[in-house]
C-alpha positions as CSV (number, residue, x, y, z in Angstrom):
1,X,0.0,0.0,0.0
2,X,3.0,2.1,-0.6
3,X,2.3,3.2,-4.2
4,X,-0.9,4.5,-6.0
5,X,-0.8,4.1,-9.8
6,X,-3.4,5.9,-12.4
7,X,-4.0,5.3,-16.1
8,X,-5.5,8.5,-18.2
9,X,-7.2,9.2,-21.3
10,X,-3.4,11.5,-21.8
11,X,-2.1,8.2,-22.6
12,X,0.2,8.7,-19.6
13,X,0.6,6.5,-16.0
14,X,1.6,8.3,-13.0
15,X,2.8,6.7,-9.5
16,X,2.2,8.4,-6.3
17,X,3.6,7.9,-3.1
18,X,0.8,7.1,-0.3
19,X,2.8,8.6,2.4
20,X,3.2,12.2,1.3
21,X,1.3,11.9,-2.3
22,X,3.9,13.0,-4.4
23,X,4.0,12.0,-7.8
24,X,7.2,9.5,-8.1
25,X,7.0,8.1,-11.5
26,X,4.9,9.3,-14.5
27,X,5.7,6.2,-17.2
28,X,6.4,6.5,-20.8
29,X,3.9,7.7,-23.0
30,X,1.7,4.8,-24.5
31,X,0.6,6.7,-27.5
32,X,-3.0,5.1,-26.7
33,X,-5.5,5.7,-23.9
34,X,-4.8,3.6,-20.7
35,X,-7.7,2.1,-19.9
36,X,-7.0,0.0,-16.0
37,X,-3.7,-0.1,-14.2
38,X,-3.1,-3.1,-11.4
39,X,-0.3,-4.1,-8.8
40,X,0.3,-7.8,-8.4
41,X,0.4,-9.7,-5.0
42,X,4.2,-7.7,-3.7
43,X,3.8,-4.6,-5.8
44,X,7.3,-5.6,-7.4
45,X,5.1,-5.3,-11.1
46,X,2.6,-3.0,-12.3
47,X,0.7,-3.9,-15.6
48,X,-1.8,-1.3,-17.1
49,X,-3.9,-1.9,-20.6
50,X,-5.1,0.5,-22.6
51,X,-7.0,0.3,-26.7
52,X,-3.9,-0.9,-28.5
53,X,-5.0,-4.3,-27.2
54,X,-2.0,-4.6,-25.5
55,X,-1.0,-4.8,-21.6
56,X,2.2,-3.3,-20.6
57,X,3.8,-4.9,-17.3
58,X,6.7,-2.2,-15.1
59,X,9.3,-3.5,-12.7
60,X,8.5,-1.2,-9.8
61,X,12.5,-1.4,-9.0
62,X,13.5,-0.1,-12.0
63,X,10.7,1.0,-14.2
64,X,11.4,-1.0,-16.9
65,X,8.9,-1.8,-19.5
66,X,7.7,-5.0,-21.7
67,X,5.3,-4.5,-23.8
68,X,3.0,-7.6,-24.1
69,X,0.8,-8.3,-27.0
70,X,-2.0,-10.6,-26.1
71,X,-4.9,-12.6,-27.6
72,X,-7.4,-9.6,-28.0
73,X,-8.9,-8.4,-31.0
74,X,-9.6,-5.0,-29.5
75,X,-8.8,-2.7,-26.4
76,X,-8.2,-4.5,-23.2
77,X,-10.6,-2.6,-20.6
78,X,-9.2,-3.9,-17.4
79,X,-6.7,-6.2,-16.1
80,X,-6.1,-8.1,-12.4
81,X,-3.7,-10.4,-10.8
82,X,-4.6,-13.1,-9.1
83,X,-3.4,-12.9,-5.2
84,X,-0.6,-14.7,-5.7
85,X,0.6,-12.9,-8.3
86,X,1.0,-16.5,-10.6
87,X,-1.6,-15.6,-13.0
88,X,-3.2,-12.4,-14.8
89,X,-6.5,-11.9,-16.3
90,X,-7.4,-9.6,-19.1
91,X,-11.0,-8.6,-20.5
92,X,-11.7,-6.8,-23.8
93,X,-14.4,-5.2,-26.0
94,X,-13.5,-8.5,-28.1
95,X,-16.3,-10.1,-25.4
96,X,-13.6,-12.7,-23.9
97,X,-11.6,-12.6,-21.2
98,X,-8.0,-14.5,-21.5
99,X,-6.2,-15.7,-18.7
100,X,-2.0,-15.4,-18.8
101,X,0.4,-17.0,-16.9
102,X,3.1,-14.8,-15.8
103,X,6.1,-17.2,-15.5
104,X,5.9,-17.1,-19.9
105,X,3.0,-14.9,-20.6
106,X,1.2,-18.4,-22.4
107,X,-2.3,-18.4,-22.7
108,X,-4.3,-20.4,-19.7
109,X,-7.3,-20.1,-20.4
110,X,-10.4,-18.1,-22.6
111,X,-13.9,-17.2,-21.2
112,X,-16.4,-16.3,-24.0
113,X,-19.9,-16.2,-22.0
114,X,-20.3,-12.5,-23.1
115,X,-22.1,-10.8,-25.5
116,X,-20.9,-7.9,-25.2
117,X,-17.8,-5.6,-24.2
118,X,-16.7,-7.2,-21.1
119,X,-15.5,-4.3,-18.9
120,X,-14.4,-5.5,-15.2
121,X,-12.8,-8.4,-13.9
122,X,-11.7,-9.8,-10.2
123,X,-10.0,-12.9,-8.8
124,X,-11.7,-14.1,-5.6
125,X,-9.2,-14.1,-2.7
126,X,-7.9,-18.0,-2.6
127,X,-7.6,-17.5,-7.0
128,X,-10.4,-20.3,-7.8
129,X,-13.0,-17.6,-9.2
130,X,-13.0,-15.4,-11.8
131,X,-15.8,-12.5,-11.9
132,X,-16.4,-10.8,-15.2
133,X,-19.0,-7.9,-16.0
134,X,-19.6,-7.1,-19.1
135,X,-22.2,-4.6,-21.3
136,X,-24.5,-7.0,-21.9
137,X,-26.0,-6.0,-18.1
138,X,-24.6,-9.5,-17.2
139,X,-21.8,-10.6,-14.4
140,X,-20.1,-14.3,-14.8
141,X,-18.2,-16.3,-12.4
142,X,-15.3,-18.2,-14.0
143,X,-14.3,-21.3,-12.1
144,X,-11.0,-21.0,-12.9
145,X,-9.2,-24.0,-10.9
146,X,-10.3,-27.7,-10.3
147,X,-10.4,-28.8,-6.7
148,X,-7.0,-30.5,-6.7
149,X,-5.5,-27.1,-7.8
150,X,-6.8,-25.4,-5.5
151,X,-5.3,-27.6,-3.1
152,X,-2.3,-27.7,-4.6
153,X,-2.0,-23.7,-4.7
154,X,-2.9,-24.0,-0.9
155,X,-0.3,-26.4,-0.5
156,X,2.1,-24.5,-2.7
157,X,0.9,-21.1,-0.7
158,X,1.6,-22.5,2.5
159,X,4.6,-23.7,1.4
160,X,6.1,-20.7,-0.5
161,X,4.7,-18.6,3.3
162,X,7.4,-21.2,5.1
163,X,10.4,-20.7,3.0
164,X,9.9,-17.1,3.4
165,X,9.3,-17.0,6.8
166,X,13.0,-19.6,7.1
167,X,14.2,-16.8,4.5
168,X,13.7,-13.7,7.0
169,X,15.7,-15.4,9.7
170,X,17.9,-16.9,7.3
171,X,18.5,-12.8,6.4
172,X,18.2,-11.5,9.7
173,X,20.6,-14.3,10.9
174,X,23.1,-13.0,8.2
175,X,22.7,-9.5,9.2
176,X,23.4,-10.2,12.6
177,X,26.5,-12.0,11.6
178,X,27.7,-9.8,8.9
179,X,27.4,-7.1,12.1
180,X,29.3,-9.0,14.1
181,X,31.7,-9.7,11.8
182,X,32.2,-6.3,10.6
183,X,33.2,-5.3,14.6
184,X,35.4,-8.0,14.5
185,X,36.9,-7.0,11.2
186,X,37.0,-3.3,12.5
187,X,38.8,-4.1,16.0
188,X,41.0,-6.5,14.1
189,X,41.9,-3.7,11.7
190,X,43.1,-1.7,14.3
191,X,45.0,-4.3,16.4
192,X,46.8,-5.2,12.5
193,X,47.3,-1.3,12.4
194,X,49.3,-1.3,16.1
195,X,51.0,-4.1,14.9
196,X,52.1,-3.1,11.5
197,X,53.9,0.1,13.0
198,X,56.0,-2.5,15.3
199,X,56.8,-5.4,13.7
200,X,58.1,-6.9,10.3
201,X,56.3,-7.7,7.2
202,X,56.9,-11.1,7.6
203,X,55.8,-10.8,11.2
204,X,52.6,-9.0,10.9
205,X,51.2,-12.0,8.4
206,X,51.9,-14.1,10.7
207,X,50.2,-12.1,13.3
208,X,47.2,-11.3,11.0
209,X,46.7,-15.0,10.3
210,X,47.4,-16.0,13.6
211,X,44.4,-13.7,14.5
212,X,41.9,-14.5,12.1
213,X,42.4,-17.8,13.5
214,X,41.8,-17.0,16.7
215,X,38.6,-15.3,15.5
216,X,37.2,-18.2,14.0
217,X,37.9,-20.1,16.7
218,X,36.3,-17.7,18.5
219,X,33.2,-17.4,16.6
220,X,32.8,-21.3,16.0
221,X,33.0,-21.6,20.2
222,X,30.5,-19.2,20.5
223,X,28.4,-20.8,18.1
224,X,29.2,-23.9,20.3
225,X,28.5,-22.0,23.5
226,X,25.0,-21.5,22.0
227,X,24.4,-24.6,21.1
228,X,25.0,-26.0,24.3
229,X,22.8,-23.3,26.1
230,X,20.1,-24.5,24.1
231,X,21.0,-28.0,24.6
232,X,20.6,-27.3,28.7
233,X,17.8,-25.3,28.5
234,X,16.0,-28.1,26.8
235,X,16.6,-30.4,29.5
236,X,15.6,-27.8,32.5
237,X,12.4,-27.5,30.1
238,X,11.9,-31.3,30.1
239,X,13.1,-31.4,34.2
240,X,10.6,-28.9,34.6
241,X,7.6,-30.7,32.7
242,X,8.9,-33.7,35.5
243,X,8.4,-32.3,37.9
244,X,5.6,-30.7,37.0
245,X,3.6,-33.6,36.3
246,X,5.1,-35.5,40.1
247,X,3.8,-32.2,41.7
248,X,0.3,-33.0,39.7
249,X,0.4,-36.8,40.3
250,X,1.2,-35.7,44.5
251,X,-1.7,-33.6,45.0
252,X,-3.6,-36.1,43.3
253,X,-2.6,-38.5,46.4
254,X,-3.4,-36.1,48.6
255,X,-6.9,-35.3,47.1
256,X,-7.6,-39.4,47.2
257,X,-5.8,-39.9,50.8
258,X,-8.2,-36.6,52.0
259,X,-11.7,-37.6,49.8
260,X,-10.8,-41.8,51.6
261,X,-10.6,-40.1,54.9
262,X,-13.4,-38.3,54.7
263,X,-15.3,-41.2,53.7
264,X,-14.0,-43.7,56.5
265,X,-14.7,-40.6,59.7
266,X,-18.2,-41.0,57.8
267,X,-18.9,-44.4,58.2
268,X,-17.4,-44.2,61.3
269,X,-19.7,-41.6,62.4
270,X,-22.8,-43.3,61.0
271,X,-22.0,-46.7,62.8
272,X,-22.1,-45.1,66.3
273,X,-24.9,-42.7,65.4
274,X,-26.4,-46.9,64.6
275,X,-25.3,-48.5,67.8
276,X,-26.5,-45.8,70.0
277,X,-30.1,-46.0,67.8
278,X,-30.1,-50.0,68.6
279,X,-29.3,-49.4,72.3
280,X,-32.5,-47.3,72.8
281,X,-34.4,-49.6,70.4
282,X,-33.1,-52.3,72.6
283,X,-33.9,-50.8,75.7
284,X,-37.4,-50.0,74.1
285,X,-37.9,-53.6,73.0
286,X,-37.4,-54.4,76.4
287,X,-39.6,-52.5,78.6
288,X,-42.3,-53.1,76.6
289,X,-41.9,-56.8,76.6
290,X,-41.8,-56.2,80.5
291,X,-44.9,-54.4,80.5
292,X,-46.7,-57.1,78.3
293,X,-45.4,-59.8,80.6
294,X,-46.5,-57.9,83.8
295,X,-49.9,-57.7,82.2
296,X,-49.9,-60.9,81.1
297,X,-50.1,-60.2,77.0
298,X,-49.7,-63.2,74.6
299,X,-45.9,-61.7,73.2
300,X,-45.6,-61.9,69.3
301,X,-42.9,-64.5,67.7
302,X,-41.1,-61.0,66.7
303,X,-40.4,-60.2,70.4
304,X,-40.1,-63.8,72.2
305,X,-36.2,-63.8,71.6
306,X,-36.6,-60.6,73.6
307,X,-38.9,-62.1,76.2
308,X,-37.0,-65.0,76.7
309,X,-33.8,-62.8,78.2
310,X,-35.9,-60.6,80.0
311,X,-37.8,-64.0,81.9
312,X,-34.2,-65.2,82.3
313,X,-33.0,-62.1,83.6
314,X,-36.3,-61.8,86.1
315,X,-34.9,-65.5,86.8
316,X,-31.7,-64.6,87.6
317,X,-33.0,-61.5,90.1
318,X,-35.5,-64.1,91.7
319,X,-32.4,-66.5,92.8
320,X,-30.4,-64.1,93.8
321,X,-33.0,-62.5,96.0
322,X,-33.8,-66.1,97.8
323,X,-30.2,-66.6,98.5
324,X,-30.4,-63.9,99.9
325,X,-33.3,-64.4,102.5
């Protein structure tokens, strides 16, 4: 979004600067009215068309022109890259609409659906439609790739996005070297100096090989140095995930040892909160079969286990109170 081009009817193309808006560049004269003007996917190329049937692609580095004669049998009203750049499109007043390769400029394919001057084209944003509008009040949609294309741009996309993200760090990576370098070559240059206003010829190249030695050694231990900080720093990572997970597996323990404690001082609590409920039962069960034995009440089979102890306990009182007479 750096640069804004424009096509006229003064046969001319002008480049402005979208920071400021200064004109930059106004291109060569076409000698015929430019009709659509169009960036492709990195703004490295501009092409424009205009009614000599003919599109005209510029090297935004340089500005340099080819002229490119095309399949048209009259003006070319607009033309559009695709998003990644791989393929134009081109519509004419010739009622098709052509699309170019631009690794050789060969014809891909040729839509003729119009009946009319087609006026307007537009890729869709992953490059498998093609949109054409045209003079016959009509607007088409191209299918311009299969499925397996499509998937093999994505592939190719994705692919093409990795090796220039590895690019940018490979460049960075160079940078950073070539920066270091160049401080080494600068403090080197002036150690060489000191030493060439003391010693021999012969005795400063040794000294100035001897030293470029020592700075490749130097460099290729720090490279080592940081290879074996990464090296530790992967295993603290993996010590870390260790003991990370023991710490997770521990106060798992103690959640199970806690919830299995917690569940024992229950039953515990629920078998004497029984025994006391039986004792009073008990003690219940027994006066009453007392009271029905004082009256003299035929006991039910339910309670003669309990009769039977209290008349053997009434027994037992009886003996003990003779004996004692």
């Amino acid at each position: 979004g750096s640069m804004l081009a424009t096509g006229s009817n003064d046969t001319t193309v002008c480049v402005y600067s979208t920071k400021d808006w200064t004109l930059t560049h106004r291109l060569p004269d076409r000698g015929s009215y430019v009709w659509s003007v169009a960036f492709n996917h990195d703004g490295a190329e501009l092409a424009t068309c205009s009614s000599d049937s003919t599109v005209w692609v510029y090297s935004t580095k340089d500005w340099s022109v080819t002229k490119r004669p095309l399949d048209h049998s009259n003006r070319v009203q607009s033309v559009a890259y695709n998003p990644d750049g791989s393929t134009i499109a081109t519509v004419s007043d010739d009622k098709s609409v052509c699309l170019y390769t631009t690794h050789n400029w060969s014809l891909v394919k040729r839509f003729t659906d119009h009946s009319s001057a087609v006026y307007t084209v537009a890729f869709s944003p992953d490059s498998s439609m093609l949109a054409t509008g045209s003079g016959d009040k009509t607007t088409c949609v191209h299918c311009v790739l299969s499925p397996e294309e499509i998937e093999r741009r994505n592939e190719k996309r994705k692919h093409e996005q990795e090796l220039e993200e590895m690019r940018k760090k490979a460049e960075a990576l160079k940078r950073q070297q070539e920066q270091e370098l160049e401080a080494q070559r600068r403090k080197h240059e002036q150690e060489l100096e000191e030493v060439r206003k003391q010693a021999e010829a012969m005795r400063k190249q040794r000294e100035e090989e001897q030293q470029k030695l020592e700075a490749q050694r130097a460099h290729q231990e720090e490279i080592q140095r940081l290879i074996d900080e990464k090296e530790m720093l992967r295993r603290e990572m993996k010590e870390m995930e260790a003991l990370q997970a023991r710490q997770r597996q521990l106060a798992e323990m103690r959640a199970h040892i806690a919830a299995e404690k917690r569940r024992r001082e229950q039953e515990r609590k629920h078998k004497e909160r029984m025994a006391v409920r039986n004792e009073v039962l008990d003690e219940e069960e027994t006066q009453l079969v007392r009271e029905m034995l004082a009256l003299g009440i035929e006991i039910p089979q339910s309670l003669r286990t309990s009769a039977a102890a209290v008349a053997a306990a009434q027994a037992s009182s009886s003996s003990s109170s003779s004996s004692s007479s």
